[in-house]
C-alpha positions as CSV (number, residue, x, y, z in Angstrom):
1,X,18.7,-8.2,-3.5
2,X,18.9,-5.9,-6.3
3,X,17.2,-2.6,-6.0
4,X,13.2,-2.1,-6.2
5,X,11.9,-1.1,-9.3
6,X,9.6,1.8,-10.5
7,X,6.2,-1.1,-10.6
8,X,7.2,-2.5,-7.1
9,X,7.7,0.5,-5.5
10,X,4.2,1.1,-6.6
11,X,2.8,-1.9,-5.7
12,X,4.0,-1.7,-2.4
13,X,2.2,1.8,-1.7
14,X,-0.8,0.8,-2.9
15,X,-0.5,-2.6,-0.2
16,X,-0.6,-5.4,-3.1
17,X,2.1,-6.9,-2.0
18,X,1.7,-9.7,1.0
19,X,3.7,-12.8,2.3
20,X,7.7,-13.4,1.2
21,X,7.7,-10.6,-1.4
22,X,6.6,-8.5,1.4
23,X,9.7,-9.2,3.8
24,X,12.1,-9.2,1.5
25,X,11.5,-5.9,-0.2
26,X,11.1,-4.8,3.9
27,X,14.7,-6.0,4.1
28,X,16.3,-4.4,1.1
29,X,14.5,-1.3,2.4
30,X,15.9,-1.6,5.8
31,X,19.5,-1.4,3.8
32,X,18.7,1.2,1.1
33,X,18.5,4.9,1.3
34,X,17.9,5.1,-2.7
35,X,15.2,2.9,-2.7
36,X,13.5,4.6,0.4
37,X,13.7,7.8,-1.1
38,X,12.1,6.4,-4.2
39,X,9.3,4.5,-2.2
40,X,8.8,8.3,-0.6
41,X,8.3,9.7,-3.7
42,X,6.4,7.1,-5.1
43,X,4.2,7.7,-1.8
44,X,4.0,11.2,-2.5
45,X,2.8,10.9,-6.6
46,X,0.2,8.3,-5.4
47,X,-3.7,9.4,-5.7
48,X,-5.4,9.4,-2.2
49,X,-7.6,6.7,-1.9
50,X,-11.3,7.9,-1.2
51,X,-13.6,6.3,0.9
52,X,-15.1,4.4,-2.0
53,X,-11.9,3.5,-3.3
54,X,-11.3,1.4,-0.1
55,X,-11.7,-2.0,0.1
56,X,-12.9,-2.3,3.9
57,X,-14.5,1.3,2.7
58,X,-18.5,-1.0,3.0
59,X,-17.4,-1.9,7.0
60,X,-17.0,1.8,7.4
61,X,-20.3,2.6,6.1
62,X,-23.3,2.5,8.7
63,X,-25.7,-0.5,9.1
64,X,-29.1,-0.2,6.5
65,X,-31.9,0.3,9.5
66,X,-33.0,-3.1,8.2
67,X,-30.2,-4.6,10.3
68,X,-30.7,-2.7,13.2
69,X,-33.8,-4.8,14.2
């Protein structure tokens, strides 16, 4: 496999990639300093998600009293 590019890397950090494409960019990592490093960085340059931001952010959140009964 040839190395990661710059959109994968980034993809990959913010978790949109799932399934096949998944393992085998796990395996070229497993076998490529370069493109660890640059998955670091990219890592590194990436906003921090805020609790809004998060998808699962509403499961977080307390129950409205209305559903406590």
């Amino acid at each position: 496999m040839r190395c990661l590019d710059d959109a994968t890397l980034e993809r990959l950090v913010r978790g949109e990639i799932t399934g096949a494409p998944l393992q085998e960019a796990d395996a070229h990592l497993d076998g490529c300093a370069e493109c660890r490093a640059r998955l670091g960085r990219a890592a590194r340059r990436a906003p921090r998600p805020t609790r809004h931001a998060l998808p699962a952010a509403r499961a977080l959140e307390p129950a409205p009293d209305r559903y406590l009964g």
